[in-house]
N, C-alpha and C positions, 0 to 999 in steps of 0.2 A: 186635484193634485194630491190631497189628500190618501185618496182610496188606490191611487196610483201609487205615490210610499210606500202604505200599507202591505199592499201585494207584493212588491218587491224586497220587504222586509222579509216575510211569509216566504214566500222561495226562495231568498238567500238562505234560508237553514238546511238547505238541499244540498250547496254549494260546497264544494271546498273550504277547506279557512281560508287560503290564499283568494280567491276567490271573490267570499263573502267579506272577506278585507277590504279587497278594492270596492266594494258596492257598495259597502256602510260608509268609507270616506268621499266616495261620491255622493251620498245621500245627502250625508254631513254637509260636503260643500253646496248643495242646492241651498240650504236655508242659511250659509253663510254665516257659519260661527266662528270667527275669530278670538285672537286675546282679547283683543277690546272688548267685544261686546260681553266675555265670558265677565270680566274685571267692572265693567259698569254693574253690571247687575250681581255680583261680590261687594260692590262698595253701597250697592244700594239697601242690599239685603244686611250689613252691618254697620248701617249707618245709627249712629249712637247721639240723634238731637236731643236738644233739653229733655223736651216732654218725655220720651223715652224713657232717660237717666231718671226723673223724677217719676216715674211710674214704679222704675227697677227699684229706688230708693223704696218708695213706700211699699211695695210689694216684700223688698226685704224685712222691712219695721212690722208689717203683718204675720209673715212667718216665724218670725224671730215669739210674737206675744205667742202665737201658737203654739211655739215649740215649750211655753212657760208651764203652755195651762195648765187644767186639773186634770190628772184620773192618768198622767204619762208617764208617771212613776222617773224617779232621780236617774233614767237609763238611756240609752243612747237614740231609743225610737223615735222619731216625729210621731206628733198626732198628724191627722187629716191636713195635708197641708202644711204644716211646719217645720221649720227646722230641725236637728238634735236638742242641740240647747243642753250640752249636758253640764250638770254643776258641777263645779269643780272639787266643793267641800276648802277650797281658800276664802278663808274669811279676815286672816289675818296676815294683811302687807308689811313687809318691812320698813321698817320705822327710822333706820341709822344708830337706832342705840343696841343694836346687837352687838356680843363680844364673842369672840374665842374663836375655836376651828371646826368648819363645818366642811361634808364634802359634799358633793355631787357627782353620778353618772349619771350618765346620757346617752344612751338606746334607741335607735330609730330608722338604722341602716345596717348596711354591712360592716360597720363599723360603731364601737363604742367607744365614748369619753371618759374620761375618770378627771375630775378636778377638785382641789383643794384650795381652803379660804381663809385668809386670818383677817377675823374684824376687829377696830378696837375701837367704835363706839359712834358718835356723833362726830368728835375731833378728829379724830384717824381715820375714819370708815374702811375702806380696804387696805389690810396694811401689807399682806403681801399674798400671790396666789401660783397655783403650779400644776399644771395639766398635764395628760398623755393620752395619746390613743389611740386603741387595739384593734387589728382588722380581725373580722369573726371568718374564719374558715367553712368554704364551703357548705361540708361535708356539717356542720355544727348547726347551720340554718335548717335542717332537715332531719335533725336527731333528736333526742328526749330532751325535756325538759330539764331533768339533772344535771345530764350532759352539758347544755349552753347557761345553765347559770353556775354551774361546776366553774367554767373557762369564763364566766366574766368574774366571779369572784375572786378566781384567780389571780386575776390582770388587777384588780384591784385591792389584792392583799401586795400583791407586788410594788403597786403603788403606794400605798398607801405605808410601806416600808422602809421607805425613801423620803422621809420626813426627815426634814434639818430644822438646823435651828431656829429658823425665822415661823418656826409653827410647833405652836404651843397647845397644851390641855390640860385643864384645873384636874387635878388629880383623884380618882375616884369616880368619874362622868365618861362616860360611855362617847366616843366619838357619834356624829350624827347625821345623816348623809341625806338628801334631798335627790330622787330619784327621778328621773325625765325617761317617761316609757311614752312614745311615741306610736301607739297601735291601738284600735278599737277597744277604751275599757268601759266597762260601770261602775261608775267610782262611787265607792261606797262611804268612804270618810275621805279626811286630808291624807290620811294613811294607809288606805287600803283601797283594791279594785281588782274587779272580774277579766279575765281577758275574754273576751268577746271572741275573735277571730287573730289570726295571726293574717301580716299582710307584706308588701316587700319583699318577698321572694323566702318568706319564712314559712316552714311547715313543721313547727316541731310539735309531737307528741306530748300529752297530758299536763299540756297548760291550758289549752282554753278553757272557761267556767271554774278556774281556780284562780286565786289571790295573787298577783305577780309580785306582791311584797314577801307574800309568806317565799312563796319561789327563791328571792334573792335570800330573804331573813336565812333562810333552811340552810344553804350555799356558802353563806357567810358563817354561820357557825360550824360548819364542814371544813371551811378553811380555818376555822379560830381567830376571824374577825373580830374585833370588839366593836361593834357598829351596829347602829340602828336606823330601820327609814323610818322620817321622821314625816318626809311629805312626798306623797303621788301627784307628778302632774304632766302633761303632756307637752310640746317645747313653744305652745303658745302662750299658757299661760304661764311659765317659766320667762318668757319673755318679758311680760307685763310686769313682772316682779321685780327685775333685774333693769330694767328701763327706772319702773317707779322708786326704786332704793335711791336714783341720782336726781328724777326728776318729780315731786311729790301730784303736779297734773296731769301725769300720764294716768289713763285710763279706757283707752284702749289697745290693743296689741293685735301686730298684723302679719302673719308670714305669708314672704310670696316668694316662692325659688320653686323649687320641681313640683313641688304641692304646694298648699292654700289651707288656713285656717283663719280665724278672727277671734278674739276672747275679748271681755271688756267687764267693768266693774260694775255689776246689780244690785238695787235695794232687793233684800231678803222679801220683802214686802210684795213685791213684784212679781216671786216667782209664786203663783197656786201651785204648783205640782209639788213643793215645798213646805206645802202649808204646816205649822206647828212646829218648821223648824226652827230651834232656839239660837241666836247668832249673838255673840257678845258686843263685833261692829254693827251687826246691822244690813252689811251687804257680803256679799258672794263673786267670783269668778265666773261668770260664765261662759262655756267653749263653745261657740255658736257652733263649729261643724259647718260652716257657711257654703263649705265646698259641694253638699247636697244640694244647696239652692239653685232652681230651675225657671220661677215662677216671673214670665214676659221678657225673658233673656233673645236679642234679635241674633238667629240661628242660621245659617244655611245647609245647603245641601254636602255639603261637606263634614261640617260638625258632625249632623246626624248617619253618614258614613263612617265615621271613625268611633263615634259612638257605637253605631253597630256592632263595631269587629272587636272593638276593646273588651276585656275580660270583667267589666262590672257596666254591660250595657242598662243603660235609664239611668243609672247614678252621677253623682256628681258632674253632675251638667255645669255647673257654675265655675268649676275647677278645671275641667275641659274647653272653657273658654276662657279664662283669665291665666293660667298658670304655664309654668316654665315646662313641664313635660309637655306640653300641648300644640303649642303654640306653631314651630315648627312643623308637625306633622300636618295642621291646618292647612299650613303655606305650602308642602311637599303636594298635597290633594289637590290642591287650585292651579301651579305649576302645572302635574300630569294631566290633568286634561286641557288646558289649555295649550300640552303638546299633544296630545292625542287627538284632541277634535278641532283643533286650531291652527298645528302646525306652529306652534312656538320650538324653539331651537333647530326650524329645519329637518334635517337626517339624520339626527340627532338618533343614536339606540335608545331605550328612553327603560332599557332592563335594570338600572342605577335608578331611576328616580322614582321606579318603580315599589320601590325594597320603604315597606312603612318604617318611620324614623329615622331614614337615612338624614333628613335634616332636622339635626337641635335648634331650639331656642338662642344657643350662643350663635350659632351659625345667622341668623337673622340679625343677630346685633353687629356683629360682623362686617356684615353689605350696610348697613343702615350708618355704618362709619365712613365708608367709602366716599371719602369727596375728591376724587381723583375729575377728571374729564371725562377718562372712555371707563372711567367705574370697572379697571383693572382687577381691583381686588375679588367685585361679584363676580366677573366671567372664571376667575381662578379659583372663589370656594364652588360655583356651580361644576366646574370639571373636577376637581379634587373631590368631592361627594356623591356628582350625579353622572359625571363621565357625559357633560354635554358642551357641546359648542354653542357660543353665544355671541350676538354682533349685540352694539350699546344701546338699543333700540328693545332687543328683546329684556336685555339688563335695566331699563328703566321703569319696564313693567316687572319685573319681580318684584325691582324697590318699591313699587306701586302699591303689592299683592303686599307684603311683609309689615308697609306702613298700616295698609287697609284692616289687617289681623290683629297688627298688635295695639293701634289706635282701641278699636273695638277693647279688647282685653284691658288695657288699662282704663281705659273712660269708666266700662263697667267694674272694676274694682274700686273704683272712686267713686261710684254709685254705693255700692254694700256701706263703705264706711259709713259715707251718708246717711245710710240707712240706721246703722248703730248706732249715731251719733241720734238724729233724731228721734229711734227709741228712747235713747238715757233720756233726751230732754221731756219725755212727757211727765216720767215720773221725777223728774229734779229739775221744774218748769225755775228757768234762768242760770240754773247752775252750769250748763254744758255750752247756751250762745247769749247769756246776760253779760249786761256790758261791764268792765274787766271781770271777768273771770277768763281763762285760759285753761281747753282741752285739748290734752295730748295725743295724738295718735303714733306710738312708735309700731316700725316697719322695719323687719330684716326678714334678711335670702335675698340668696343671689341677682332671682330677677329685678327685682328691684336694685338691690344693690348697683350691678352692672348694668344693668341698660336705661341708660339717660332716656331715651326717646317713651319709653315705657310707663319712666319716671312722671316725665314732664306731664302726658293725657293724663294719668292719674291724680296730677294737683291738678291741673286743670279744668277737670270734671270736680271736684269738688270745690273748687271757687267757683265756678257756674253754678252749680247746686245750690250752695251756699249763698252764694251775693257777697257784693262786698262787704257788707257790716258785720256779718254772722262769720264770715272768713279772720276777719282780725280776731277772735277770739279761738280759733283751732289752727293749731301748730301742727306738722304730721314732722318727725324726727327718725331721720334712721338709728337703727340700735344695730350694732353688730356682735354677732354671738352673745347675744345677751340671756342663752337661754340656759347655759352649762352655770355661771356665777347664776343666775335668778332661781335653780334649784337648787343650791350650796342657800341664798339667801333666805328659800320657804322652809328650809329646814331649821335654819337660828329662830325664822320667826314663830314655830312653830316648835319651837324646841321645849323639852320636857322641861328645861333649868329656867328658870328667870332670865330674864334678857342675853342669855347664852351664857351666864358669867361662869 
C-alpha cells in the first residue's frame, strides 16, 4: 500500500494542479484524516500533566542560574543554555517615603507615554498624577535618531508645560523622570544603556550601540528641558516597582499581553556574572528575558510552522507559546488543515483562513465566551474573519482547538513563575514558601487581564505545582498599568535629592 501511495505521489507531479488536487485529497481520504483525529493528536501533543509542568519549572530554575553565571558579562547574551538574565542595575525599591514630582515616559510601541507624580510620603503616598499620550508617526519609526527623540521630547516639553497647581518642585532641583525604553538594552547602570537592536517595527538610524539616555538627555536639552533620567528600565521591571510601592511582598512581576517578560528580586550574592558588584541593599532586579526560553516546552507541528515563517525563527519559543500575539495564529494553523485535509467547514473558500494572523488572540476569547446553544457568536467571528460557514458540530471543535492552545499557554506560564519562585527559594531557603511569609506575584497585559479562561489554567498550574501548603504563602495579584507610575517611582527612589524632598 505503501509503495503504491508512493508512486502515485511521484506521478501526481506530472499532473495538472487541478488534477494533482483531486488525487492528494483522495490520498488523504484513504488513511482517513479527519478533525478528530487531527485534534486528538493536538490535544495529545500539548498535553501539560504534572510531571511535565514540573520538568518545565525546573528546567526554567536551571536556565535562569545559567543565565547568572560567570564570564556573561552584565549583557543581554545567555551562556550555553541560559536565559538573558540581564540586570537591571535596580537596587533600590521604593520605600513610600518619597516626596515631590517625578515623571515618567514610556516607549515601547508606536505609541509613547508621558506621566507625572506628586508624592507626599508614607501619609499621602500618591497625592495626585497626570498622563498623555503621543502616537509616533510613521515616517519617525524609520528616521534618525535626532529626528524621534527630537518629537518625543517634544511631546514631552508640551507636557510637561501643563503643569497646575496640584504639582509642585522645591526650588532649585532639576525635575526627574524615570524612563521605560522597552527594546533590547545592555544596561550599563540604573541610568544608562546600550541599544542593542531596534524592534516593533522601528528602524531608526544611529542609535544602536549608543546610550538611549544620552539620546533623550541631548533632545531634552534641544528642547530646554530642565530634566534628567534618573532611572533605565524596561516595563517589567517598572512594573515590579510600581506593584511593590503598594504592596511591600511583591517580588516578582509578570507581563502577558502581545509579549511576555518576567523580572523578580536577586540577592547580589547570587548573581557571578556580578561578581564584585557593590550593592548598598544587597539585591538587584533581574529581567529574566523569559520569552527566549525553550528548554522541554510540549511543541507541535504547528508551533514549529509558524516558527519557521516568523521573522526571528529559533527564538523566543516560550513567548510563541504562552503569549497574546501567538496564540491565535496557533489556532488559525490547526483550523486550516483540519479544513484542508479533513474537510472541516465543508466548501468552505478556505483563501480567508488562509491569510497568517487573520485570527487574534481577542478573537479566541471571544468564542470561549460564547455560551449560547448553537455557539452563534463562533459561526459569526469564523465568517466575519475567515469567510467560512460553519454547522455547531464544526463549532464545537474550534472550541475544542482554542481551549486545547490556550490551556497549554497558560498551564506553562504558571510553570515559569514556578520556576522563579523556586529559584528565589534556594537562595532565601523559607523566605519565599516558609510558613507566614507571603510572595507576591504581580501580573499585567491584556492577556491576562481579559481572558478568564487563560487566567484561570495559570493559577491552576501553579496550585498544582505548588500543593496546597506552599500555595497559601503565594498570592499572584493583577497590577494594571503599573509600569508608566513604577518608572516616575524608580526615579524618586533613585533620585539624586534625599527622599525626593
Amino acid at each position: 500500500m505503501s509503495l503504491t501511495v508512493a508512486a502515485g505521489v511521484g506521478s501526481c507531479l506530472s499532473l495538472p494542479r487541478s488534477r494533482r488536487r483531486m488525487l492528494t485529497v483522495a490520498l488523504r481520504s484513504d488513511v482517513s484524516i479527519t478533525p478528530n483525529t487531527i485534534l486528538t493528536r493536538l490535544k495529545h501533543e500539548c498535553a501539560t500533566p504534572l510531571s511535565l509542568l514540573q520538568q518545565v519549572a525546573a528546567n526554567m530554575s536551571a536556565d535562569m542560574r545559567a543565565g547568572l553565571g560567570l564570564g556573561l558579562g552584565p549583557g543581554p547574551g545567555p551562556g550555553p543554555g541560559g536565559l538573558p538574565m540581564i540586570p537591571s542595575f535596580v537596587e533600590n525599591l521604593p520605600t513610600g517615603n518619597e516626596r515631590g514630582l517625578f515623571y515618567a515616559l514610556d516607549l515601547g510601541g508606536t505609541n509613547f507615554r508621558v506621566l507625572r507624580v506628586q508624592l507626599g510620603g508614607k501619609d499621602e503616598r500618591v497625592i495626585a498624577t497626570d498622563f498623555d499620550q503621543v502616537s509616533i508617526p510613521q515616517h519617525l519609526m524609520l528616521s534618525t535618531s535626532q529626528e524621534l527623540f527630537d518629537f518625543i521630547a517634544s511631546g514631552l516639553a508640551k507636557f510637561a508645560s501643563k503643569e497646575d497647581g496640584r504639582f509642585h518642585i522645591s526650588p532649585g532641583r532639576k525635575r526627574e523622570i524615570g524612563f521605560t525604553f522597552s527594546f533590547p538594552v545592555k544596561q550599563t547602570s540604573i541610568d544608562s544603556g546600550l541599544l542593542i537592536k531596534w524592534t516593533k517595527g522601528f528602524a531608526v538610524s544611529g542609535t544602536p550601540g549608543r546610550d538611549v539616555v544620552a539620546c533623550l538627555n541631548e533632545a531634552m536639552e534641544r528642547q530646554q528641558i530642565d530634566m534628567r533620567v534618573s532611572a533605565l528600565v524596561n516595563d517589567t521591571v517598572a512594573t515590579l516597582a510600581g506593584a511593590e510601592y503598594w504592596d511591600n511582598d511583591v517580588v516578582v512581576a509578570v507581563i502577558l499581553g502581545t509579549g511576555t517578560n518576567a523580572c523578580y528580586v536577586e540577592q547580589i550574592s547570587a548573581i557571578p556574572k556580578l561578581h564584585g558588584h557593590v550593592s548598598s541593599s544587597g539585591k538587584m532586579i533581574i529581567s529574566t528575558e523569559w520569552g527566549a526560553f525553550s528548554n522541554g516546552l510540549p511543541l507541535t507541528e504547528f508551533d514549529r510552522a509558524m516558527d519557521a515563517a516568523s521573522i526571528n525563527p529559533g527564538e523566543q519559543i516560550f513567548e510563541k507559546t504562552i503569549s497574546g500575539m501567538y496564540l491565535g495564529e496557533i489556532v488559525r494553523r490547526v483550523l486550516l488543515k483540519m479544513a484542508e485535509e479533513g474537510g472541516l467547514f465543508g466548501k468552505s473558500i478556505l483563501q480567508n483562513l488562509s491569510t497568517p494572523f487573520i485570527l487574534g488572540t481577542p478573537d479566541l476569547c471571544a468564542m470561549q465566551q460564547d455560551c449560547s446553544g448553537d455557539l452563534h457568536a463562533v459561526g459569526s467571528l469564523l465568517y466575519d474573519k475567515a469567510q467560512v460557514e460553519s454547522n455547531l458540530s464544526e463549532r464545537k471543535t474550534v472550541i475544542e482547538v482554542c481551549e486545547t492552545i490556550l490551556k497549554r499557554g497558560g498551564s506553562l506560564a504558571g510553570a515559569g513563575i514556578v520556576g522563579i519562585l523556586q529559584k528565589m527559594e534556594e537562595e532565601q531557603r523559607g523566605r519565599i514558601f516558609g510558613n507566614g511569609n507571603r510572595s507576591v506575584v504581580a501580573i499585567d497585559g491584556g492577556l491576562y487581564e481579559n481572558y478568564p479562561q487563560y487566567r484561570a489554567h495559570l493559577h491552576d498550574s501553579v496550585k498544582e505545582l505548588l500543593g496546597a501548603e506552599k500555595s497559601k504563602n503565594v498570592v499572584i495579584e493583577h497590577t494594571k498599568d503599573g509600569s508608566g507610575i513604577g518608572a516616575a517611582l524608580l526615579a524618586a527612589s533613585n533620585s539624586l535629592y534625599p527622599h525626593g524632598l
